[in-house]
C-alpha positions in Angstrom: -63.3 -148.2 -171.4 -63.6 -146.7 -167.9 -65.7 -143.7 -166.8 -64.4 -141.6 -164.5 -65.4 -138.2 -162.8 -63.1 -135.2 -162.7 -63.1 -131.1 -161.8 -64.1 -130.7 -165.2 -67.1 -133.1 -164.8 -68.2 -136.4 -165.7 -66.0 -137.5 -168.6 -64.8 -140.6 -170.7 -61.0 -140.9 -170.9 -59.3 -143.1 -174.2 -56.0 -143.7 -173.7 -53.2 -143.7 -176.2 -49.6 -143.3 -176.3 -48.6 -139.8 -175.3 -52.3 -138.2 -176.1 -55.4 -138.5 -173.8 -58.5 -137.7 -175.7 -61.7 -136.2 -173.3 -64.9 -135.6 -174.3 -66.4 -133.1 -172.1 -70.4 -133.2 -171.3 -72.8 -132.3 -168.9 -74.7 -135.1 -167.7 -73.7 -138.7 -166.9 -71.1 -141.0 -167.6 -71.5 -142.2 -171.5 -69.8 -143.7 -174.6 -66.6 -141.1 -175.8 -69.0 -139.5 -178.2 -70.0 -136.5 -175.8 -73.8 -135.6 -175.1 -75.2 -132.1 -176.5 -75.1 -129.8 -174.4 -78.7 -129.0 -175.5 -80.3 -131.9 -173.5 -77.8 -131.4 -170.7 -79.4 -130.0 -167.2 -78.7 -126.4 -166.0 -74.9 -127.1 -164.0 -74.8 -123.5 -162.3 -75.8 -124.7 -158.4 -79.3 -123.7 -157.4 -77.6 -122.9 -153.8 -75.4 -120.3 -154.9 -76.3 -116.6 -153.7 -77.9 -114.3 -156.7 -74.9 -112.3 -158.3 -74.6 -108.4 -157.1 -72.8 -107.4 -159.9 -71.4 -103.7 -160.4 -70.8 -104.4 -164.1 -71.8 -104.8 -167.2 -71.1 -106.1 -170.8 -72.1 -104.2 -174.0 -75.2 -106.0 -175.4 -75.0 -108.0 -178.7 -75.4 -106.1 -181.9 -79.1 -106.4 -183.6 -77.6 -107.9 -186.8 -76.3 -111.2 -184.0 -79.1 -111.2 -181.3 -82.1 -111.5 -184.1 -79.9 -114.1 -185.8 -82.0 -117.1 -186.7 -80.2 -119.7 -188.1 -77.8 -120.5 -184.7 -80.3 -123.3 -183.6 -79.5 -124.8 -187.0 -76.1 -125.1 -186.7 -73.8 -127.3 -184.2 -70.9 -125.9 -182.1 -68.3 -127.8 -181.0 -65.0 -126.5 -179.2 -62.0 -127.8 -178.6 -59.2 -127.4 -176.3 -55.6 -128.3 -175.9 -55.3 -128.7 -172.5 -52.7 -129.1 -170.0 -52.8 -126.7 -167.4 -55.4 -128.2 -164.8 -55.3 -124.1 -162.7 -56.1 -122.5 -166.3 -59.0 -124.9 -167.5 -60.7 -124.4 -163.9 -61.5 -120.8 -165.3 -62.3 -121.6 -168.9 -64.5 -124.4 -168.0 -66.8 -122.1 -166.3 -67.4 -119.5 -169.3 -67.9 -123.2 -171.3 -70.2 -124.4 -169.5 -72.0 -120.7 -169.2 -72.1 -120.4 -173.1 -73.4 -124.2 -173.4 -76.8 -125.1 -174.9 -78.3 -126.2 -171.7 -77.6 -122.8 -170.4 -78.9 -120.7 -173.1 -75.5 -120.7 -175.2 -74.3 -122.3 -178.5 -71.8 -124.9 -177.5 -73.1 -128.2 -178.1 -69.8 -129.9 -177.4 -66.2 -129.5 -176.1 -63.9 -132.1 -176.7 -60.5 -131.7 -174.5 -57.0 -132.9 -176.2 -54.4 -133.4 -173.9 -50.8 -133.7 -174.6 -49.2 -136.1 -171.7 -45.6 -135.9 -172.8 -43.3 -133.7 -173.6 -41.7 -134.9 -177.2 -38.7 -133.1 -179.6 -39.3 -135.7 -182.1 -41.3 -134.1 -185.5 -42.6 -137.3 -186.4 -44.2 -137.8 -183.1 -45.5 -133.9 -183.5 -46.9 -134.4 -186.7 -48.8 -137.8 -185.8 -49.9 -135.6 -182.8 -51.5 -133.0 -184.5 -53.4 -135.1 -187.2 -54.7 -137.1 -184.4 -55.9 -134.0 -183.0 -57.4 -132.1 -185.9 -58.8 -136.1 -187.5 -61.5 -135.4 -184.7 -62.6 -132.4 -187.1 -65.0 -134.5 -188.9 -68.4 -132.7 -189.6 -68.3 -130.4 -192.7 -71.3 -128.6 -191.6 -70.7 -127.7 -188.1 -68.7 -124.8 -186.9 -65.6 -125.5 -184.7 -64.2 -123.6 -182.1 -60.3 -123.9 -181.1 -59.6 -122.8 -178.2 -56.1 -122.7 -176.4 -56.3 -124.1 -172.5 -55.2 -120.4 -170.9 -57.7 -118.8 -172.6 -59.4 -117.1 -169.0 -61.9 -115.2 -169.7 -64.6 -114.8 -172.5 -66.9 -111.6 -173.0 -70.4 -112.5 -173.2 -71.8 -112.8 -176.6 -68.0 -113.4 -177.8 -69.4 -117.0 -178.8 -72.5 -115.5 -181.0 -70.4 -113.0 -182.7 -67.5 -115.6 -183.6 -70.4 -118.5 -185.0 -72.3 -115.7 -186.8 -68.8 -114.3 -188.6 -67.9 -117.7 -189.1 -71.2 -118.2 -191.1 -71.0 -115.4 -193.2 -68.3 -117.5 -195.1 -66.7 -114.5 -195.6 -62.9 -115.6 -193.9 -60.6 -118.9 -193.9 -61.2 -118.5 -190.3 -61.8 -115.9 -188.0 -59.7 -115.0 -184.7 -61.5 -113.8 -181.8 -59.9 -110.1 -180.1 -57.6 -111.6 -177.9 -55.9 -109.7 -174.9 -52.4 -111.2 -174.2 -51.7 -112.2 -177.8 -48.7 -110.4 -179.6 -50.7 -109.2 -182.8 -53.5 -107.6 -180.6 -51.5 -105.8 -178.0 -50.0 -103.4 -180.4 -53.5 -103.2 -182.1 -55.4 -102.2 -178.3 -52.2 -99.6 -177.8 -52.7 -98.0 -181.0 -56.6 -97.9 -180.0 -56.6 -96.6 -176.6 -57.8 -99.3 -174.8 -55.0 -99.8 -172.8 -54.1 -98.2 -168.8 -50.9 -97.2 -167.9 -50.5 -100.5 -165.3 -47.0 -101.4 -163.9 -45.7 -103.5 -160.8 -45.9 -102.0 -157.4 -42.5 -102.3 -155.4 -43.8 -100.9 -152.3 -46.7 -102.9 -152.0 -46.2 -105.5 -148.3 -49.6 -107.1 -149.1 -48.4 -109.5 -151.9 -50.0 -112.8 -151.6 -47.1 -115.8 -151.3 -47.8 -118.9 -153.6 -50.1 -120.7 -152.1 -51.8 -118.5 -150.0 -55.3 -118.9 -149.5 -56.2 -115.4 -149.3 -58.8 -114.1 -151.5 -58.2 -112.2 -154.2 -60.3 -109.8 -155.6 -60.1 -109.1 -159.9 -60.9 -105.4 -159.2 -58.1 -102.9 -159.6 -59.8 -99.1 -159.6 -59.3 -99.1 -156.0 -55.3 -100.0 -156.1 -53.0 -97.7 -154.5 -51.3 -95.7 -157.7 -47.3 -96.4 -158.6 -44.1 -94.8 -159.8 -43.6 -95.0 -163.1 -41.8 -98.3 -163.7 -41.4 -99.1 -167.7 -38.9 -102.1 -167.5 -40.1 -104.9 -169.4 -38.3 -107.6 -167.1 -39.4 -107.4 -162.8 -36.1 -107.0 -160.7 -37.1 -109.6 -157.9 -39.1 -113.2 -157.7 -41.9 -111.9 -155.7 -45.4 -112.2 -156.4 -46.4 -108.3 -157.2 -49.8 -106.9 -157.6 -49.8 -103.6 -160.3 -51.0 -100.2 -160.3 -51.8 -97.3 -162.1 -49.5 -94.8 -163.3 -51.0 -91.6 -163.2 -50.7 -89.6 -166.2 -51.4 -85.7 -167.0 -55.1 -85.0 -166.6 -57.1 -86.0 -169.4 -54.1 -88.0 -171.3 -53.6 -91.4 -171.7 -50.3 -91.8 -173.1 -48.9 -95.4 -171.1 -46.3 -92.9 -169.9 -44.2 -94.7 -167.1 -45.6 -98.1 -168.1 -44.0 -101.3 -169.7 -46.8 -101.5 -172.4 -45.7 -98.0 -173.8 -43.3 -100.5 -175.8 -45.6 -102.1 -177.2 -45.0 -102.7 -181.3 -46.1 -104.2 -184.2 -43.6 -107.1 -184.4 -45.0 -111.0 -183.8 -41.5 -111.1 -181.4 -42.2 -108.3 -179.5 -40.2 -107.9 -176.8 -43.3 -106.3 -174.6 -46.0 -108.4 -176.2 -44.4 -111.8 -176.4 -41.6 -112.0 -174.0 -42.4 -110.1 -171.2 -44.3 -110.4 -168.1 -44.6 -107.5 -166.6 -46.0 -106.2 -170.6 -48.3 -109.1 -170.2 -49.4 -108.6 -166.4 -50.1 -105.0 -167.2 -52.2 -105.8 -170.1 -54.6 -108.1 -168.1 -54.9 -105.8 -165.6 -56.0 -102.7 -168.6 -58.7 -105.3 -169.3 -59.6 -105.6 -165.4 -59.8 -102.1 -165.1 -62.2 -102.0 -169.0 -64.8 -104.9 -167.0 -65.0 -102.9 -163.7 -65.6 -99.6 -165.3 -67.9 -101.4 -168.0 -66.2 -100.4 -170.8 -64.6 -103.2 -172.9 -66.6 -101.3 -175.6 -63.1 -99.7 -175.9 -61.5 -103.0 -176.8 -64.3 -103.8 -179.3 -63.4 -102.9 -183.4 -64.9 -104.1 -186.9 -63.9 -106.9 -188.4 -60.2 -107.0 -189.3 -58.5 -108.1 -192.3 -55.5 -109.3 -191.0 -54.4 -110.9 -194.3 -54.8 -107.2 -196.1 -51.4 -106.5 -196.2 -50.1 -109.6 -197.0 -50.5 -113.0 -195.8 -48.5 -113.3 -192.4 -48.2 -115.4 -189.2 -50.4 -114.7 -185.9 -51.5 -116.7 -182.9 -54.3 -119.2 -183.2 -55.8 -118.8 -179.6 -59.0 -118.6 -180.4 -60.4 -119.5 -183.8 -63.8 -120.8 -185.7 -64.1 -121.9 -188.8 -66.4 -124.4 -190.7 -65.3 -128.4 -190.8 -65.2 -128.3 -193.7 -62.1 -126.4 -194.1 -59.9 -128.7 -192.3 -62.0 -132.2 -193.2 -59.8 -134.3 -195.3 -56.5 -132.0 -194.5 -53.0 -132.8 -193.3 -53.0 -130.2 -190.7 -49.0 -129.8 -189.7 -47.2 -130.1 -186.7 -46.8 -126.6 -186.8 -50.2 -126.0 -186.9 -50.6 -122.2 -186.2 -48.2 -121.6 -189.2 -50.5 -123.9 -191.3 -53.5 -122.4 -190.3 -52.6 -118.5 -189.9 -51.1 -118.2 -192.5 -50.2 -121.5 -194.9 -53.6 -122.7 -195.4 -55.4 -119.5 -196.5 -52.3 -117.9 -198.8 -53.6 -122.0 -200.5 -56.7 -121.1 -200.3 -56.4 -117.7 -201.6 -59.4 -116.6 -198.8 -58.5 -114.2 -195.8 -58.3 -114.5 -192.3 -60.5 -112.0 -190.3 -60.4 -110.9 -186.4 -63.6 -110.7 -185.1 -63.0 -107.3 -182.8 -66.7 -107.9 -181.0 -65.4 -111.5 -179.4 -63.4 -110.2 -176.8 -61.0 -112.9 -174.7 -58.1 -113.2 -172.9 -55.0 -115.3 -173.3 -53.1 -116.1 -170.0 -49.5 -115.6 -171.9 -47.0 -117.5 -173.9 -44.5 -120.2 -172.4 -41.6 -117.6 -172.7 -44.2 -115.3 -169.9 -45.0 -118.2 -167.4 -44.0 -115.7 -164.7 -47.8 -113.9 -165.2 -48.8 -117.2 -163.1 -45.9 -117.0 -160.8 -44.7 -113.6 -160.2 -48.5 -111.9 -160.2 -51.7 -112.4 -159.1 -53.6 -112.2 -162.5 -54.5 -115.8 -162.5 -55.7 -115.4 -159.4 -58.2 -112.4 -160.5 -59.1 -114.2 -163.6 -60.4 -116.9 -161.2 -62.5 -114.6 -158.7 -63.7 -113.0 -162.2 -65.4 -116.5 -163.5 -66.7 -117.1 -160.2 -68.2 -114.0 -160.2 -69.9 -114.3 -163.5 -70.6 -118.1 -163.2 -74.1 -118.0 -161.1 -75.6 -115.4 -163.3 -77.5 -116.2 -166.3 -75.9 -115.4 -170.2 -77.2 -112.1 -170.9 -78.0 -111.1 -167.4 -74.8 -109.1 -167.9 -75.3 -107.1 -170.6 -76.1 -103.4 -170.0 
């Protein structure tokens, strides 16, 4: 076994036929069980300028923060990864929510998928490889898809403390960019009329090295432009459509379409839908309100047990220790698992996230710059202590 050192830090690499497993850890180069976090040394750099900051995150409720029974309990994460651009971003909100820097996360173990296979027997011995690594009962694990590029602060604390109520199967965090959730944040209010700007001669060209910034208050405002596909290849920035004073209708903007419907057309196919809802939750962080994004806990199962996306979850080991976990593992564990199990699902509405888009919406990398604002977002964030956000 050879040690090697990669962006996402030291690491040990095992490799088998089509799967790499990596355990992640701060510290140096060991065996592939990964070191805790907990006895890991602080990784933001000393050198790096104090944050200046003009926002701010709502603060834990009381019931989480006076908690007492997280330092009992270990956290591990994992992450099927294969997008090296995406996991630059995510790595920095793991490592910020690590033990070493004040977090939970005591380890992150990264599964990578290094071929691309049609054959269901080579799916199935995939995904039990993957899930065999579940192996402590009495920890809490955290699955967590690779495009997942940003994560609130005190979205970990809420999801370990739900998860240890025992009161759900397992319990999704509030994802933006997931099908069930968009329809949910339309129906709330928490999403801004956003749509592509046509007029814009600024857009960035892949590759460019130009900065970018994740703030979007200060964009020039757009015709309305409701079309769920873009008319050219371009890489377009968004803007706000304005609306009638003191309404917030989506008027003139693709998420207007959004429905209820795990296909949706707005929520699951389209980019400009999905472009426009990162850039709603740009426009919540700047103005320091993702409290609008932020419900109860949901029971997602209350009307029926029913399919949803599994991009963020926790749950106990010991659901999953011992089980065949299928191929089609967000079937099997949305919805399969607990209709066995006759126990819920819940969405925690506190643990607020965002998912990048689905493989049918790979143009929100290409044809946009939200990637690129996700990325000057984390860095922002990075050098600043967790907590030292909230308002």
């Amino acid at each position: 076994m050879k040690a090697k050192t990669s962006f996402l830090g030291p690491t040990v690499a095992v490799a088998i036929p089509i799967l790499i497993l990596i355990a992640l850890f701060v510290g140096h180069s060991s065996t592939f069980v990964a070191r805790t976090y907990s006895s890991a040394p602080d990784v933001r750099k000393e050198s790096r300028p104090s944050s200046t900051n003009s926002f701010c995150f709502p603060k834990l409720p009381d019931h989480v923060a006076n908690h007492k029974n997280f330092s009992n309990v270990e956290v591990n994460v994992f992450v099927f990864y294969g997008r090296r651009e995406n996991t630059l971003v995510l790595d920095r909100y793991l490592r910020r929510n690590s033990r070493a820097n004040g977090g939970l996360i005591n380890r992150v173990l990264f599964i990578t998928n290094m071929a691309v296979t049609h054959n269901s027997e080579n799916l199935s011995w995939i995904m039990e490889l993957s899930y065999n690594h579940i192996s402590d009962p009495n920890a809490i694990y955290l699955k967590i898809d690779d495009d997942i590029v940003f994560i609130e602060d005190g979205a970990i604390e809420t999801m370990v403390y739900e998860v240890m109520s025992r009161k759900w199967a397992i319990v999704s965090g509030n994802v933006v960019g997931n099908f069930y959730f968009t329809h949910l944040h339309h129906r709330s209010g928490a999403l801004r009329p956003y749509a592509v700007d046509y007029d814009d001669k600024g857009i960035l060209h892949p590759g460019s090295q130009t900065k970018v910034s994740w703030r979007v208050k200060k964009l020039p405002s757009v015709e309305p432009h409701d079309a769920l596909s873009l008319s050219d290849s371009k890489k377009r920035r968004l803007g706000l459509v304005p609306q009638k004073a003191g309404f917030n209708t989506l008027e003139g903007s693709p998420l207007a379409k959004a429905r209820k419907n795990p296909w949706d057309d707005c929520a699951w196919k389209s980019v400009h839908c999905g472009a426009a809802s990162h850039y709603s939750v740009f426009d919540a962080i700047e103005e320091s309100d993702t409290n609008r994004y932020h419900f109860a806990m949901w029971d997602i199962h209350a009307e029926g047990y029913e399919r949803f996306s599994i991009n963020f979850l926790g749950f106990w080991g010991s659901l999953l220790v011992g089980q065949e976990v299928w191929s089609d593992d967000e079937l099997y564990l949305s919805h399969k698992l607990p209709e066995k199990l006759r126990i819920h699902n819940g969405v925690n509405g506190r643990a607020l996230v965002a998912h990048l888009g689905y493989f049918t919406q790979d143009g929100i990398r290409n044809l946009t710059d939200v990637l690129e604002k996700y990325d000057a977002l984390s860095q922002e964030i990075e050098p600043t202590k967790l907590g030292e956000l909230y308002c």
